[in-house]
LOROPA-982522 format. One record per residue: residue in one letter; x, y, z of N, C-alpha, C in turn. Coordinates in steps of 0.2 Angstrom, whole numbers, padded with zeros to 4 digits, always signed. Atoms other than C-alpha are relative to their C-alpha. Example, Ala and Ser with C-alpha at 12.3 -4.5 7.8 and 13.67 -1.06 7.14 Angstrom:
! LOROPA-982522
A+0004-0006+0000+0062-0022+0039+0004+0006+0000S-0004-0006-0001+0068-0005+0036-0004+0005+0003
This chain:
! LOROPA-982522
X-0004+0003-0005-0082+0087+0000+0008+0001-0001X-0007+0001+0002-0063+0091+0001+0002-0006+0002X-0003+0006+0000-0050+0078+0002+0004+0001+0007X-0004+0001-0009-0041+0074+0020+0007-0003-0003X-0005+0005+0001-0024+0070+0021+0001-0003+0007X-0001+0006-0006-0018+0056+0033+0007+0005+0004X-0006-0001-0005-0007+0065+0050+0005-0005-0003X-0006+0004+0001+0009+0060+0050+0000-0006+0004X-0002+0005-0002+0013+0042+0054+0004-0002+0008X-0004+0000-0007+0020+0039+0073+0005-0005-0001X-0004+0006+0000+0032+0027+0076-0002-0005+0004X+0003+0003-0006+0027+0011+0088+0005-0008-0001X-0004+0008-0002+0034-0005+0097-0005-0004-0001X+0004+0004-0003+0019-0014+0095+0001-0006-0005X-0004+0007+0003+0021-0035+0089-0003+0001-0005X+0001+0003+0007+0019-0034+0072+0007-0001-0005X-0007+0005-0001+0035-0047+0067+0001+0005-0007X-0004+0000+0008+0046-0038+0054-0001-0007-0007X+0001+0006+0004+0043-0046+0038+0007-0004-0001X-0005+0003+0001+0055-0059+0033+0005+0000-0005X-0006-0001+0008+0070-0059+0022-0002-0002-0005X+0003+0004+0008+0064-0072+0010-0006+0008-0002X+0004-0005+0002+0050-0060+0009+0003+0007-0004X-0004-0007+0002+0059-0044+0007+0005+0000-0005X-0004+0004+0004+0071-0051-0005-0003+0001-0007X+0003-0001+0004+0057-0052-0016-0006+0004-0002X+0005-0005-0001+0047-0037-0013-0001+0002-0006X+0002-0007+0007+0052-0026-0027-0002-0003-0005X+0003-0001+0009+0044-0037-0040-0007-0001+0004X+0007+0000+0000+0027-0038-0031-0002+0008-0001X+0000-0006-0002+0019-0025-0037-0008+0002-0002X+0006+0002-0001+0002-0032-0033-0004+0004+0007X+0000-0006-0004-0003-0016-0025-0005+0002+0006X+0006+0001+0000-0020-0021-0021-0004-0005+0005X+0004+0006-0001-0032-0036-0013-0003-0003-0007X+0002+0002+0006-0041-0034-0029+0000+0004-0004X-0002-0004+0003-0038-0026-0044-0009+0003-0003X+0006-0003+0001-0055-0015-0050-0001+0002-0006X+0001-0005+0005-0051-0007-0066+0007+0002-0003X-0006-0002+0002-0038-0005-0078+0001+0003-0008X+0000+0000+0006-0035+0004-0094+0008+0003-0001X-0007-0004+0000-0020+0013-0103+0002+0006+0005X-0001-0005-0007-0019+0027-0089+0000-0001+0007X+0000+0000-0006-0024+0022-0074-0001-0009+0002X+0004+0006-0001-0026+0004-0065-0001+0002+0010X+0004-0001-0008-0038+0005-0049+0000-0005+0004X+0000+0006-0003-0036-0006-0035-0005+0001+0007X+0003-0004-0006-0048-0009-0019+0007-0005+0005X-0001+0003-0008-0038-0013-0001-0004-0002+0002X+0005+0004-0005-0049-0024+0009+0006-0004+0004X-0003+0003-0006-0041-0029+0027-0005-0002+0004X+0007+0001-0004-0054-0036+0038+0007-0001+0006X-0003+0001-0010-0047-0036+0059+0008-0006-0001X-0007+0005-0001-0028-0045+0060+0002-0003-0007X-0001+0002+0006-0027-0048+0041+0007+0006-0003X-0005-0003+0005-0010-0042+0032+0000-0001-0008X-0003-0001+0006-0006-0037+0015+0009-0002-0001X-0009+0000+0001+0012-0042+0010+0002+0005-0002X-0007-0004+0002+0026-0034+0006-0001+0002-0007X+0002-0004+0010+0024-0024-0012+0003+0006-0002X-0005-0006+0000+0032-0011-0020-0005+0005-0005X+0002-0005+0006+0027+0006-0028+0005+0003-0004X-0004-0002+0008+0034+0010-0046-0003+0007-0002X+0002-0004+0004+0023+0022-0052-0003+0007+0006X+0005-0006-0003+0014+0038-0046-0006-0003+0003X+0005+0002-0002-0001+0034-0037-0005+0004+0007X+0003-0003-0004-0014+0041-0024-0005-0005+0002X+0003+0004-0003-0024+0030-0012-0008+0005+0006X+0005-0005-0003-0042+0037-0004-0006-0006+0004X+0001+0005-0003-0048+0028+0013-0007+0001+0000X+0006+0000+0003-0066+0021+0010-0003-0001+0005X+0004+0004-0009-0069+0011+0028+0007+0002+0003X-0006-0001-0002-0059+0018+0041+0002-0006+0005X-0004+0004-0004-0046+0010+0053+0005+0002+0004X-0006+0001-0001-0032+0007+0061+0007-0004-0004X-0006+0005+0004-0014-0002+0053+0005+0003+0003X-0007-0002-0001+0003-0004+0057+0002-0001-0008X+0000+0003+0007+0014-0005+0042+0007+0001+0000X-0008-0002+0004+0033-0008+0038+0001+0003-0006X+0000+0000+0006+0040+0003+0027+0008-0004+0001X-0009-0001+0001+0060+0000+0020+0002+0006-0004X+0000-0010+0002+0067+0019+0021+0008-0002-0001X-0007+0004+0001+0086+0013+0013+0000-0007+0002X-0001+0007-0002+0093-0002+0022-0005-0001+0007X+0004-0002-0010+0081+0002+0040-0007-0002-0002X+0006+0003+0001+0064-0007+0040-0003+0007+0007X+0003-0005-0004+0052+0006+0050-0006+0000+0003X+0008+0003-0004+0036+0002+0061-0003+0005+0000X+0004-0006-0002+0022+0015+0059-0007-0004+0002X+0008+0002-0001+0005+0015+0065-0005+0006-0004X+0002-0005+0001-0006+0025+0058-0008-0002+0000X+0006+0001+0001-0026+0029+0059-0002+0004-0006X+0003-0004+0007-0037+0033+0043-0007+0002+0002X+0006-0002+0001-0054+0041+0041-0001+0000-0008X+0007-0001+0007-0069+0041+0027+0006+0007-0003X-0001-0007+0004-0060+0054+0013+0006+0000+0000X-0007-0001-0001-0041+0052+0020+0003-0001-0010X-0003-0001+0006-0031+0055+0003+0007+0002+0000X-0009-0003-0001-0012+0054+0001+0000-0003-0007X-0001-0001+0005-0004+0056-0016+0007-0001-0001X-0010+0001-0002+0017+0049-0019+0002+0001-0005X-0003+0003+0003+0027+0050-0032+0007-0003-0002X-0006+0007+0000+0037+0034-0035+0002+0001-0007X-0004-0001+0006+0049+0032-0050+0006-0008+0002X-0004+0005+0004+0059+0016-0057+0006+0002+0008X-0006+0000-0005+0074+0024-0045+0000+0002+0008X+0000-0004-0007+0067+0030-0030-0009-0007+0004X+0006+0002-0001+0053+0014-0026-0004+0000+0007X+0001-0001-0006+0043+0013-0010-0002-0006+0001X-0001+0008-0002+0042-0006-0002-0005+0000+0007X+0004+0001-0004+0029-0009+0012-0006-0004+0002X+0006+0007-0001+0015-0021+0019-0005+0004+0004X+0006-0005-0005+0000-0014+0028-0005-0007+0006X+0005+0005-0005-0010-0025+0044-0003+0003+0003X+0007-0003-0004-0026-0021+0051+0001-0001+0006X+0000+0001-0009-0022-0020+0069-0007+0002+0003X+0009-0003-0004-0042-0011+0072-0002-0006+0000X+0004+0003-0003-0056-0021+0076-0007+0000-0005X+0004+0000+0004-0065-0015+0060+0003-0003-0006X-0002+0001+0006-0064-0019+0042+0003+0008-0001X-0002-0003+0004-0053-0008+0033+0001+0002-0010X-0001-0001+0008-0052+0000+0013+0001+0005+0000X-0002-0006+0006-0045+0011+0002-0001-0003-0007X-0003+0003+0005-0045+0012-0015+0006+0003-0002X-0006-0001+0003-0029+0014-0024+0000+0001-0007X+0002+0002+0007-0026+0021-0041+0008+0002-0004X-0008-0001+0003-0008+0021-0049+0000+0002-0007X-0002-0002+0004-0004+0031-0062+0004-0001-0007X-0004+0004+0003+0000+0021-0078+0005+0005-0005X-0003-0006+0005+0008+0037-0089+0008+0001+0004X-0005-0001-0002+0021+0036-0077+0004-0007+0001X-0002+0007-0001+0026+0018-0080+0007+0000-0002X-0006+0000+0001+0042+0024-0088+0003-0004+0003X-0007+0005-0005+0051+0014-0075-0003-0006-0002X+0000+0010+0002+0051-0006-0075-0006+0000+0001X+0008+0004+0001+0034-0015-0079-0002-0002+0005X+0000+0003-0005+0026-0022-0067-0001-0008+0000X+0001+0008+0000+0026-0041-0063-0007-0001-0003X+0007+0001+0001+0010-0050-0067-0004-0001+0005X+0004-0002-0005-0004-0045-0058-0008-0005-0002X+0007+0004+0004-0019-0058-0057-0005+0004+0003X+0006-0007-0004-0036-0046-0054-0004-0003+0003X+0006+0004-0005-0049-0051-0040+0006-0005+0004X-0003+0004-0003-0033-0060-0032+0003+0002+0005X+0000-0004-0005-0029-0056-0016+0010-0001+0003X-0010-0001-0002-0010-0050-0010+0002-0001+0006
């Protein structure tokens, strides 16, 4: 089975409240990327996403290399921060979708994901520890939800 990659992102007005300053403020050290952490060794640490219907993830940052692959499909809005500009996308996933980023210490990617569908949603997520060169990350508690 090949791997899918996720259409581009649209843009949309729909009501999901910009996250807050306090919030944002403190994003770049969450870098709790996951709901629950699944598996971690010196190379890779695997996390699952689990949104059930109207549930948000916070605001988090990626540091490292990573590729995420959707498990249960859905819908989500999600702000990124593209420089100083918060950005509202909507996007839908299917069973296999697979997108693959590379982040680094100087270029990190800041975002929140909300299940706007009416299903549960999941990915797993698997970040690339070999490219941790950049800053460490905060402490991440495993099975604890972000």
């Amino acid at each position: 089975m090949g791997h899918h990659h996720t259409p581009e992102a649209a843009t949309c007005d729909v009501a999901h409240d910009r996250p807050s300053d306090a919030e944002a403020a403190h994003a770049h050290l969450n870098r709790q990327v996951g709901t629950r952490l699944l598996f971690e060794n010196s190379a890779v640490r695997v996390w699952e996403v689990h949104l059930e219907p109207g549930v948000r993830a916070p605001l988090h940052c990626h540091a490292l290399n990573y590729f995420w692959t959707c498990t249960e499909p859905g819908t989500a809005l999600q702000w990124q921060l593209t420089g100083s500009e918060w950005r509202l996308q909507r996007r839908t996933y299917r069973i296999g979708d697979t997108q693959f980023f590379d982040y680094g210490s100087e270029s990190p990617a800041i975002h929140d994901l909300y299940n706007d569908g009416d299903s549960t949603l999941r990915f797993v997520t698997v970040e690339l520890l070999d490219s941790a060169a950049q800053s460490a990350p905060t402490t991440i508690a495993p099975g604890g939800a972000s």
